[in-house]
Short mmCIF file of the C-alpha atoms (twelve columns), coordinates in Angstrom:
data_MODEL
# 
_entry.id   MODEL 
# 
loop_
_atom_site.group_PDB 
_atom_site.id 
_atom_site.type_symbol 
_atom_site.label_atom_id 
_atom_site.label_alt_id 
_atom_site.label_comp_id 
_atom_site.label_asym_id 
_atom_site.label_seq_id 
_atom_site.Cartn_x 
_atom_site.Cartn_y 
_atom_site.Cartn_z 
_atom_site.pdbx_PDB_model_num 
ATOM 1   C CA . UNK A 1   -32.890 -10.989 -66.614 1 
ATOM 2   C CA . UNK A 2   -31.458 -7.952  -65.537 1 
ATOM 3   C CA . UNK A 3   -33.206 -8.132  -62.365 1 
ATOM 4   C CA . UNK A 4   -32.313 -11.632 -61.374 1 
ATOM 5   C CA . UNK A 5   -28.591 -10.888 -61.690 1 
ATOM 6   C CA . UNK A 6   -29.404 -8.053  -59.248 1 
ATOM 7   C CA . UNK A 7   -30.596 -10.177 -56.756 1 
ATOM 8   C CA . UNK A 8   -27.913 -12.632 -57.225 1 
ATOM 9   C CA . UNK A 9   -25.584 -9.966  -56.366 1 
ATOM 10  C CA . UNK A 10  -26.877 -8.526  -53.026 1 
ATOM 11  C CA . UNK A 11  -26.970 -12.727 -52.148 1 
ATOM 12  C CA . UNK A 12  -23.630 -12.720 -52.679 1 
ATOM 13  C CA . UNK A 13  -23.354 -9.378  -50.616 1 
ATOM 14  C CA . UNK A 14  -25.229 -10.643 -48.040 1 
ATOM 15  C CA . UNK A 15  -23.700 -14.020 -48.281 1 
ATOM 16  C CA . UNK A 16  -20.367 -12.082 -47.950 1 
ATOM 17  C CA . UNK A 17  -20.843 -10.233 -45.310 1 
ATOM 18  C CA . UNK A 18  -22.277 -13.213 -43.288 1 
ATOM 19  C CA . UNK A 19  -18.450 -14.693 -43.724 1 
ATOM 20  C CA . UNK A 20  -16.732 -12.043 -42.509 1 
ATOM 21  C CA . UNK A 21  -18.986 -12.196 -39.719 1 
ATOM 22  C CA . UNK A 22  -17.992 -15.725 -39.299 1 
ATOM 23  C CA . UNK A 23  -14.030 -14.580 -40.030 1 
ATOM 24  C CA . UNK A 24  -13.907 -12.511 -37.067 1 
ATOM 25  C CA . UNK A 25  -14.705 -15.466 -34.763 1 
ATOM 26  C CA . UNK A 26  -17.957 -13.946 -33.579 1 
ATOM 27  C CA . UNK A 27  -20.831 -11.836 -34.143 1 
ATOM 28  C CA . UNK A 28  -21.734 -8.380  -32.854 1 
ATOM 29  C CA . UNK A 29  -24.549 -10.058 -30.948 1 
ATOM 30  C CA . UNK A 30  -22.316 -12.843 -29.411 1 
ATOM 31  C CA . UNK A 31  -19.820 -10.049 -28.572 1 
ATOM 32  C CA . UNK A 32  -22.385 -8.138  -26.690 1 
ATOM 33  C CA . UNK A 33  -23.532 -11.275 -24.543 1 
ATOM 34  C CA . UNK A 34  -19.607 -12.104 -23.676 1 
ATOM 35  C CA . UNK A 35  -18.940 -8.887  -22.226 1 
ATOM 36  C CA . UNK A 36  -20.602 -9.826  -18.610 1 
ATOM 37  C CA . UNK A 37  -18.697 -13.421 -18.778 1 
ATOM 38  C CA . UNK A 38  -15.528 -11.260 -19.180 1 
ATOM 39  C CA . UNK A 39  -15.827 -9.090  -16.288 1 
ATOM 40  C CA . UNK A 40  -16.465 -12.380 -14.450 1 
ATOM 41  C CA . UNK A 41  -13.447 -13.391 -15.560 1 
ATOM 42  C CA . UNK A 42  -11.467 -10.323 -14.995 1 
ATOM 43  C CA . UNK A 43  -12.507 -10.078 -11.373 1 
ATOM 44  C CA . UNK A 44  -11.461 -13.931 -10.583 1 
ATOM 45  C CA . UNK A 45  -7.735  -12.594 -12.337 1 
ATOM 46  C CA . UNK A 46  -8.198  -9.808  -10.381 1 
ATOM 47  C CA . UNK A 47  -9.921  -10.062 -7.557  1 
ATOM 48  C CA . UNK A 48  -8.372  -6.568  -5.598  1 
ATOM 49  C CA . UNK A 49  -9.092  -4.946  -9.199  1 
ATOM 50  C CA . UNK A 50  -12.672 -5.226  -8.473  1 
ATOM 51  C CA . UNK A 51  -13.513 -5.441  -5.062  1 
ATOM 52  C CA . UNK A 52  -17.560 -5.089  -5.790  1 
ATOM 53  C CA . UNK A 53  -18.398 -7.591  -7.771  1 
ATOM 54  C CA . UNK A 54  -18.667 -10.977 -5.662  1 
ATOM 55  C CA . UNK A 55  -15.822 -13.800 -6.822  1 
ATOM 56  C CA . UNK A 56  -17.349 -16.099 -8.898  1 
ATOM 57  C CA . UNK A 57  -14.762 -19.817 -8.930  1 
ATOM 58  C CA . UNK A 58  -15.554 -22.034 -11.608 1 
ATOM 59  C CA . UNK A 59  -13.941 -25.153 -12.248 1 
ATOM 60  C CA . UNK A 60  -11.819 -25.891 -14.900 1 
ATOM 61  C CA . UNK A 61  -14.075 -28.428 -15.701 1 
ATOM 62  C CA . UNK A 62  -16.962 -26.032 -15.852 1 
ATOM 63  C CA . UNK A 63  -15.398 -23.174 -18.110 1 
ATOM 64  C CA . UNK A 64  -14.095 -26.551 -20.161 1 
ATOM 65  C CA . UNK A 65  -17.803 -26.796 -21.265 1 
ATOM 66  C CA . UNK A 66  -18.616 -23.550 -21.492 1 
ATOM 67  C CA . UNK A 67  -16.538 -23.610 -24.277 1 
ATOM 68  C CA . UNK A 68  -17.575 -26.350 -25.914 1 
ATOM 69  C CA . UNK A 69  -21.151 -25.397 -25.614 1 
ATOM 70  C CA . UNK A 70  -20.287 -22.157 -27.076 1 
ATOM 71  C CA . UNK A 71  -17.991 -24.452 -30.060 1 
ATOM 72  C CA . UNK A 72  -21.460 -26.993 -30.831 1 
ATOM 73  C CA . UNK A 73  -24.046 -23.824 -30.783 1 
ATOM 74  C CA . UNK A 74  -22.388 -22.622 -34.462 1 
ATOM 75  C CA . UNK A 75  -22.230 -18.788 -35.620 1 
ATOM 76  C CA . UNK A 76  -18.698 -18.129 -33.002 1 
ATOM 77  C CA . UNK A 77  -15.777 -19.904 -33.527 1 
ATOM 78  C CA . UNK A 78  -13.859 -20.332 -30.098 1 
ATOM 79  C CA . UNK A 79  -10.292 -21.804 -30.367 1 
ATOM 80  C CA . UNK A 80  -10.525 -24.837 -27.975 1 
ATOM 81  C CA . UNK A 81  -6.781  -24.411 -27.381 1 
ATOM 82  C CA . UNK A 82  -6.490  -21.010 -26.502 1 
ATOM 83  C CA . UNK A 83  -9.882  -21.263 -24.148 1 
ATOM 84  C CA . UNK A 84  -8.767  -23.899 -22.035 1 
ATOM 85  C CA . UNK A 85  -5.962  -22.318 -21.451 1 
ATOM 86  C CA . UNK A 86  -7.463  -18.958 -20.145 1 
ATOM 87  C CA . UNK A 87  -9.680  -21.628 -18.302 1 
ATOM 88  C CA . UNK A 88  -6.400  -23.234 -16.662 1 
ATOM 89  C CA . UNK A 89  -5.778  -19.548 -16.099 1 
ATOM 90  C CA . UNK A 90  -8.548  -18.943 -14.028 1 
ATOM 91  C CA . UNK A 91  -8.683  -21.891 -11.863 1 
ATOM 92  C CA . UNK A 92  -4.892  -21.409 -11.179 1 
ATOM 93  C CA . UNK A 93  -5.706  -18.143 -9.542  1 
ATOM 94  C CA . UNK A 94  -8.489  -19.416 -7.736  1 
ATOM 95  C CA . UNK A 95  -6.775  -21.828 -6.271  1 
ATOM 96  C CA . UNK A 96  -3.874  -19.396 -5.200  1 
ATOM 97  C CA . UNK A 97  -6.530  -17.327 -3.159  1 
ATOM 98  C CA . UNK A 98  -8.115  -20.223 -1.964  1 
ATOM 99  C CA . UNK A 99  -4.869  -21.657 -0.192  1 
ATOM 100 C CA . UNK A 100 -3.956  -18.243 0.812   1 
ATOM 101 C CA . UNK A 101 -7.548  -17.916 2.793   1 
ATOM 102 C CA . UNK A 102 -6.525  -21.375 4.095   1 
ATOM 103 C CA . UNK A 103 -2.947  -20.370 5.402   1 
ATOM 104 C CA . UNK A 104 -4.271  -16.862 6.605   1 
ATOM 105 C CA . UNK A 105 -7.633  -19.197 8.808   1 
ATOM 106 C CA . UNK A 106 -4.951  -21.770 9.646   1 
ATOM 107 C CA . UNK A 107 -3.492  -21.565 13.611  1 
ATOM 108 C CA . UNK A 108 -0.099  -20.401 14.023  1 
ATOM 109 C CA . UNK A 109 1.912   -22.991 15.153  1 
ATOM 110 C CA . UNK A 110 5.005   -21.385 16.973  1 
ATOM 111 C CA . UNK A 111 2.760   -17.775 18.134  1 
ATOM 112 C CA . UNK A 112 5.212   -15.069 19.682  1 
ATOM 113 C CA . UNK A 113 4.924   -14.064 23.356  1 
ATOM 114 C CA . UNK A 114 1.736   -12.129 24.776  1 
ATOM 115 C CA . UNK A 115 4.105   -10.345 26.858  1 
ATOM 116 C CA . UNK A 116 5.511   -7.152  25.122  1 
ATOM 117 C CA . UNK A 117 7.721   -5.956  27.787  1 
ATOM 118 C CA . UNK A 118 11.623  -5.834  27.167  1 
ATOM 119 C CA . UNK A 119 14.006  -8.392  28.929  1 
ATOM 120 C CA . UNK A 120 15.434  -6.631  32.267  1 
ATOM 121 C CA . UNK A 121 18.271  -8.495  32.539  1 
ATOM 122 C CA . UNK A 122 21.562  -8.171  30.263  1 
ATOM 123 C CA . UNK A 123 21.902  -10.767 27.648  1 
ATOM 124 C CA . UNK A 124 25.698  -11.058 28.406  1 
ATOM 125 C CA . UNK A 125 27.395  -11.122 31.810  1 
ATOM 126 C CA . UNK A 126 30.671  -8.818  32.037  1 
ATOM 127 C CA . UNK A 127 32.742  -11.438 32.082  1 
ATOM 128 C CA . UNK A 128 31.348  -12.628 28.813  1 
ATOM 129 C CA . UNK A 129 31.202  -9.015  27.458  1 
ATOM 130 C CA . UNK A 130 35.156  -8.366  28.327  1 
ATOM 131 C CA . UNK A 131 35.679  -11.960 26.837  1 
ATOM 132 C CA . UNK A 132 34.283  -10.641 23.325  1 
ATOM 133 C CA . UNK A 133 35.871  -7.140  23.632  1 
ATOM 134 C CA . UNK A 134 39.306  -8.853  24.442  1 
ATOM 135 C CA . UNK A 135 39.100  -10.447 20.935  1 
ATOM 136 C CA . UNK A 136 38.739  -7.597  19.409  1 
ATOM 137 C CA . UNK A 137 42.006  -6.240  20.936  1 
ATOM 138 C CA . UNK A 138 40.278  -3.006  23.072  1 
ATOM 139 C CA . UNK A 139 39.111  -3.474  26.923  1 
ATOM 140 C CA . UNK A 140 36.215  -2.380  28.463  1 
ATOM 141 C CA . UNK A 141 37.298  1.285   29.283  1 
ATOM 142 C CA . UNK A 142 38.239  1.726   25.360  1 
ATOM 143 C CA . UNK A 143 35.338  0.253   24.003  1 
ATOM 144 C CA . UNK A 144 33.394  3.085   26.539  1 
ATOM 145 C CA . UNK A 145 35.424  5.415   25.041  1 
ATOM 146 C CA . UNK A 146 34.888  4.675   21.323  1 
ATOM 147 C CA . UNK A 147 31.157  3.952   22.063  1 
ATOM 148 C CA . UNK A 148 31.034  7.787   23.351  1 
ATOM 149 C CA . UNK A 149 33.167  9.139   20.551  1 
ATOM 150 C CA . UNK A 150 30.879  7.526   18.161  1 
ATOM 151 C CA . UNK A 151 27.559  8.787   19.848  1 
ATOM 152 C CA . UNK A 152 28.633  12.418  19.979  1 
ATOM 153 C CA . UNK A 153 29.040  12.238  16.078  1 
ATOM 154 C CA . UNK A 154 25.838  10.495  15.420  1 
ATOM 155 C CA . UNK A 155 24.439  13.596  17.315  1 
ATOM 156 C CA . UNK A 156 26.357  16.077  16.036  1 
ATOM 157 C CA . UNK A 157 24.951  15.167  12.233  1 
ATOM 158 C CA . UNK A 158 21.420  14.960  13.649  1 
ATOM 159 C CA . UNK A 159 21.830  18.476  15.033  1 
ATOM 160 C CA . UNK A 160 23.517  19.664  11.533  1 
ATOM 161 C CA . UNK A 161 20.679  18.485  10.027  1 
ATOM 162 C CA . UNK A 162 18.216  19.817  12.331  1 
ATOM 163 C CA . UNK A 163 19.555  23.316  12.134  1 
ATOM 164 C CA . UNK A 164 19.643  23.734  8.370   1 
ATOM 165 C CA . UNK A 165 15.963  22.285  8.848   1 
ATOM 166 C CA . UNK A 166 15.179  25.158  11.219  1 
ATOM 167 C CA . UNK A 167 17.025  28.099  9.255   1 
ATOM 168 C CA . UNK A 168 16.058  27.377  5.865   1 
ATOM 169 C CA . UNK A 169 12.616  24.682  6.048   1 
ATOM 170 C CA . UNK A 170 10.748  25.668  9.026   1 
ATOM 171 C CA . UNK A 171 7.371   24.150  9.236   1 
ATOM 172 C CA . UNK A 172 7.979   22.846  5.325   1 
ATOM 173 C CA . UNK A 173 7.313   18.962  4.727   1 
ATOM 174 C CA . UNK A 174 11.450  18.709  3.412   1 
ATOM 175 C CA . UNK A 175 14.625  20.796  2.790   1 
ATOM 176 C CA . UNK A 176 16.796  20.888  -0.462  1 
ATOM 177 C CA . UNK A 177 19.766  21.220  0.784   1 
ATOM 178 C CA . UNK A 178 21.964  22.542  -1.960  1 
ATOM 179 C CA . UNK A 179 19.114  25.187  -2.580  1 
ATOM 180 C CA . UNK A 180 18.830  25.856  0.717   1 
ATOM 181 C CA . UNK A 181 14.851  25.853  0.525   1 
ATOM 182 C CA . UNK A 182 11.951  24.132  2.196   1 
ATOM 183 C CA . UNK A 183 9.962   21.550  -0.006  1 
ATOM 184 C CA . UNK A 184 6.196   21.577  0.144   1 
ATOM 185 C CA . UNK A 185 4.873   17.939  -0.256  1 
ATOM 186 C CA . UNK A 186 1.598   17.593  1.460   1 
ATOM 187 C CA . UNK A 187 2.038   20.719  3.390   1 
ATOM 188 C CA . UNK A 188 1.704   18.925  7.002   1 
ATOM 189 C CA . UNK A 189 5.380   19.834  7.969   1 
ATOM 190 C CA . UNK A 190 6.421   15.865  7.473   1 
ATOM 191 C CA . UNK A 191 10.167  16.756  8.443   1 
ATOM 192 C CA . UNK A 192 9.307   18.236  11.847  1 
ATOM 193 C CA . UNK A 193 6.462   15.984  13.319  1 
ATOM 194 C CA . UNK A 194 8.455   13.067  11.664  1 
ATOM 195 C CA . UNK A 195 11.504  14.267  14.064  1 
ATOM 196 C CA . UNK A 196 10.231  14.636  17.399  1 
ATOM 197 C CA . UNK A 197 10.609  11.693  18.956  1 
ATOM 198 C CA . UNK A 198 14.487  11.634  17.765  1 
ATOM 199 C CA . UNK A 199 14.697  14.747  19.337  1 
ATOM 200 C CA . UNK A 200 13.507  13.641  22.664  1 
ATOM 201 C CA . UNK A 201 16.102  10.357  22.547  1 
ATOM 202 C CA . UNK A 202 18.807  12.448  21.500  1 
ATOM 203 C CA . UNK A 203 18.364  14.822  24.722  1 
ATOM 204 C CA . UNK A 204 17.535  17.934  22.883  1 
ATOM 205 C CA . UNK A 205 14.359  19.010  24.638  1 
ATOM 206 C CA . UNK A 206 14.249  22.716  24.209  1 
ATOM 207 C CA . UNK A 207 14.528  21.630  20.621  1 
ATOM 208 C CA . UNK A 208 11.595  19.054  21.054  1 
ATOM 209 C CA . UNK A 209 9.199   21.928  22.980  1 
ATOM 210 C CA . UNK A 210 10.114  24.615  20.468  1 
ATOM 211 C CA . UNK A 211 9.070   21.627  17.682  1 
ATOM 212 C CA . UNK A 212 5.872   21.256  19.818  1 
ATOM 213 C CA . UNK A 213 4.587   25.044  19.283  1 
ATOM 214 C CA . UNK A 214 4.706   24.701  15.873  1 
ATOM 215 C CA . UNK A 215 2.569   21.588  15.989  1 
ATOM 216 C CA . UNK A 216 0.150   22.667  18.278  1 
ATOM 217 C CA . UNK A 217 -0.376  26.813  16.715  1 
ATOM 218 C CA . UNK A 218 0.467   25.392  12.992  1 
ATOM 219 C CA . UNK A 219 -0.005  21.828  11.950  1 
ATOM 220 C CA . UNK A 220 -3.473  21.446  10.673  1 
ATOM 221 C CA . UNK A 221 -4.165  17.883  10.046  1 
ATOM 222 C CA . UNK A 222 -7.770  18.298  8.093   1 
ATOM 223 C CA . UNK A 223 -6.150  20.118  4.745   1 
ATOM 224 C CA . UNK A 224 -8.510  19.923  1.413   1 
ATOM 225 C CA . UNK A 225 -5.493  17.988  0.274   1 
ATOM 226 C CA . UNK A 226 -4.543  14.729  -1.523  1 
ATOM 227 C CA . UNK A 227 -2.380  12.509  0.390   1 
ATOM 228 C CA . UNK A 228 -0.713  9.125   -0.217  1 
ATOM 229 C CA . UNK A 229 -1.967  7.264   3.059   1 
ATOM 230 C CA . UNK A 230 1.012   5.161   3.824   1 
ATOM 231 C CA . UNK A 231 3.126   8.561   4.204   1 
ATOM 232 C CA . UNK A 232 1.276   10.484  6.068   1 
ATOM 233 C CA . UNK A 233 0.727   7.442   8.387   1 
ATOM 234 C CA . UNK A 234 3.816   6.333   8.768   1 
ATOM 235 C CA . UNK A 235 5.521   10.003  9.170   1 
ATOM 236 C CA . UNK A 236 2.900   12.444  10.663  1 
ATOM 237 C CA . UNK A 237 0.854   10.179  12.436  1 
ATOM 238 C CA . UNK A 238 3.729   7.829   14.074  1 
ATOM 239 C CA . UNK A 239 5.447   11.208  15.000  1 
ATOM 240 C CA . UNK A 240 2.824   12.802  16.635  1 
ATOM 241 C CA . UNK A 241 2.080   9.230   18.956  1 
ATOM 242 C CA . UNK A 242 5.481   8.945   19.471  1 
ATOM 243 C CA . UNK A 243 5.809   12.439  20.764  1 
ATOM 244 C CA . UNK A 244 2.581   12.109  22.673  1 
ATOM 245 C CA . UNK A 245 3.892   8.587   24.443  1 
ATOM 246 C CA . UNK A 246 7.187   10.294  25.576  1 
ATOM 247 C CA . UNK A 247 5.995   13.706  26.899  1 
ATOM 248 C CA . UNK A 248 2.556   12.915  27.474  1 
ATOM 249 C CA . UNK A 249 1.406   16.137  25.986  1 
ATOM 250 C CA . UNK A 250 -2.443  16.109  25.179  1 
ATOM 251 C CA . UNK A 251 -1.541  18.418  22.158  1 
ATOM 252 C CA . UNK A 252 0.435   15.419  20.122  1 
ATOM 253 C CA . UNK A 253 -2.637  13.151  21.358  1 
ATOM 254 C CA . UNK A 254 -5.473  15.437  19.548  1 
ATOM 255 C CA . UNK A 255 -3.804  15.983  16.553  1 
ATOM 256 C CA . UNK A 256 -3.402  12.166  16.396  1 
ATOM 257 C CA . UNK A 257 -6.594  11.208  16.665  1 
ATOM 258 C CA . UNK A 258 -8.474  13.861  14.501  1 
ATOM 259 C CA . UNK A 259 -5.861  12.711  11.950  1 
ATOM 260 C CA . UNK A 260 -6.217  9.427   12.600  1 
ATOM 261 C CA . UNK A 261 -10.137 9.796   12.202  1 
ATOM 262 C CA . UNK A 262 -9.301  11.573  8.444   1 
ATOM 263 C CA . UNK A 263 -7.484  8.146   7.154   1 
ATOM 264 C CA . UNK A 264 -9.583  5.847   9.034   1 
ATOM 265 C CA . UNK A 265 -11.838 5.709   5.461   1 
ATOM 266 C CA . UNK A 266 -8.696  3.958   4.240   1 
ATOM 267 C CA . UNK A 267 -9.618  0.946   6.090   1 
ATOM 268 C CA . UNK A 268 -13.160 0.848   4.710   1 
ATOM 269 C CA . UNK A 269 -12.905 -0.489  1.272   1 
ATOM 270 C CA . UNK A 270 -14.626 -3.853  -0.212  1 
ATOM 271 C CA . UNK A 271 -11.641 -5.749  -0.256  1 
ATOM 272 C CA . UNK A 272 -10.379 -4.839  3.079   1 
ATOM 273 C CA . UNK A 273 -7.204  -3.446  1.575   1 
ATOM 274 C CA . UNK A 274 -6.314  -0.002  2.379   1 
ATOM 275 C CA . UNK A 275 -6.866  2.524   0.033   1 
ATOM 276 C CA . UNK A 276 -3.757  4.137   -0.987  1 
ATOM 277 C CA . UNK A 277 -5.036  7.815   -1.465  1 
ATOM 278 C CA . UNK A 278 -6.982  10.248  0.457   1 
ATOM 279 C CA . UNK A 279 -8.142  13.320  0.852   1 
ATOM 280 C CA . UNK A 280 -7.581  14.483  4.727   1 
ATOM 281 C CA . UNK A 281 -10.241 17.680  4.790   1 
ATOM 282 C CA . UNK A 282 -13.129 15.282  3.425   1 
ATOM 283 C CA . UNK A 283 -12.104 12.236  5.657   1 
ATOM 284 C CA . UNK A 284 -12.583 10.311  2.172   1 
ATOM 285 C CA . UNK A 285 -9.832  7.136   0.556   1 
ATOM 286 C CA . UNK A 286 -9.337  5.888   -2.560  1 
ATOM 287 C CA . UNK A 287 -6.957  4.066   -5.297  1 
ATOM 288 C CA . UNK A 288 -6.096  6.569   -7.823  1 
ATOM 289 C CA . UNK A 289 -6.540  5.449   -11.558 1 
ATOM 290 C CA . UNK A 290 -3.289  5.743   -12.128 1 
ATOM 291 C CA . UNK A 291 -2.317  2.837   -9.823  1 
ATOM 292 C CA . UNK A 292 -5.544  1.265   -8.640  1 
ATOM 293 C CA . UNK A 293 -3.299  -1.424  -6.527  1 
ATOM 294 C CA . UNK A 294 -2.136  -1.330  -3.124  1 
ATOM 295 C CA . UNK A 295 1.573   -2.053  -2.339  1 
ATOM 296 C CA . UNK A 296 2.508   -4.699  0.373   1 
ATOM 297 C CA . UNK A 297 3.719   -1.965  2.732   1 
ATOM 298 C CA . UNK A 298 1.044   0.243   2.427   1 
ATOM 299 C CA . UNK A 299 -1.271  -2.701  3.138   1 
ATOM 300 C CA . UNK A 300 0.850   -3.821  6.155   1 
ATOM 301 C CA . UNK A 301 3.055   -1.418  8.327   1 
ATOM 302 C CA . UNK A 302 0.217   1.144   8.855   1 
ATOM 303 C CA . UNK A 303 -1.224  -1.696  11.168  1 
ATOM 304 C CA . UNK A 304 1.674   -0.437  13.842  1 
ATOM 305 C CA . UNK A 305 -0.134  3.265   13.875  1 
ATOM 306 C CA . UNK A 306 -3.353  1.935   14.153  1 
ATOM 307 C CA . UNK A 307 -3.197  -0.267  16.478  1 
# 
């Protein structure tokens, strides 16, 4: 007698443990098999998140009766509510990147000019001109005036800035001003390459060849060191092919183009969105885990460098 109550007991054990199984909406074996279907899903949400794994569209229709296939087999208990609408989910999002492939393949229906030149002709004739400054109350000759007043000070705070660059910064990526210290960022002096072209518009060109030394006895562009991609593009490369297209100086032109061939791994991941990150001395690009996603202007305005 003793026995059989013993045996009724680890039933009941057994009986209560296969409830709780139940209670939890699935077992451990079901869980196992659903973790594949999940990353699935992830990478339809997601498709940038995981750029290997090939996108996989299902209807709503079809994850519909996956769900009710999963409901009729017994053992997991899906919520028919809550699964259609993670399937609604998932076919809104594929139908966002499906229209967005469609507008992106589609022809562009009012295309810009082929021809990048700039107009040679003015866009106002004098008389027009002296008709708008008249309005204003100032004539030509005072509206030259003013136009040279204000230039001079535009220059004179470039040159301010440029000189507590020089005395306090030189060859650093910034200045803090109220320290009166240079900044090291990536260590590719961002401040100087990223000013040489303004120093060539603003007519300072001993300023601009001085700048140019540094670049071409200093500036190494193939550091062991871990750079955000769309700042370096934007500031060291830009500078140096803006400096090479208005002197012409092979110097600007090298630097550019070993530089150039350090981020080029950018362009090379799965998704075809640039990799945020890289490392410049091992010509390598990645998305940090931090922030595995790619902003719009990272993605975008770097096209003006490389191309």
């Amino acid at each position: 007698r003793g026995e059989e109550e013993e045996e009724a007991e680890a039933d009941g054990k057994e009986e209560g443990e296969e409830v709780e199984e139940d209670s939890e909406g699935q077992s451990d074996v079901e869980k196992e098999e659903d973790k594949p279907r999940l990353g699935v899903l992830n990478d339809r949400l997601h498709p940038f998140r995981r750029p290997q794994a090939p996108l996989d569209f299902k209807s709503r229709e079809a994850v519909e009766m996956m769900v009710r296939e999963r409901q009729e087999g017994g053992g997991a208990r899906v919520h028919e509510k809550g699964g259609v609408r993670l399937a609604a989910r998932a076919q809104a999002a594929a139908d966002r990147i499906r229209e967005k492939r469609e507008e992106m393949d589609a022809p562009v229906e009012h295309p810009g000019p082929r021809d990048p030149s700039l107009p040679t002709h003015a866009s106002l004739s004098l008389a027009e001109a002296q008709e708008k400054l008249q309005a204003l109350g100032r004539s030509v000759e005072e509206q030259a005036a003013l136009n040279v007043a204000r230039r001079g000070a535009v220059k004179a705070a470039i040159l301010h800035a440029w000189e507590g660059y020089k005395e306090f910064a030189w060859g650093m990526d910034e200045l803090a001003p109220v320290a009166k210290k240079g900044l090291k960022w990536f260590g590719l002096g961002l401040t100087l390459v990223d000013s040489l072209d303004l120093l060539w518009l603003v007519g300072e060109k001993d300023e601009f060849w001085g700048a140019r030394d540094w670049v071409a006895a200093d500036l190494d562009v193939s550091p062991q060191v871990h750079v955000n991609v769309f700042e370096v593009t934007i500031r060291v490369l830009g500078g140096l092919l803006s400096a090479f297209h208005f002197s012409q100086d092979p110097v600007f032109l090298e630097k550019a183009q070993i530089l150039g061939r350090n981020l080029r791994s950018a362009m090379e991941s799965p998704s075809g969105v640039p990799w945020s990150d890289a490392v410049l001395g091992e010509a390598r690009a990645f998305a940090p885990p931090t922030a595995p996603d790619s902003s719009v202007s990272e993605a975008t305005s770097i096209q003006l460098e490389f191309k």
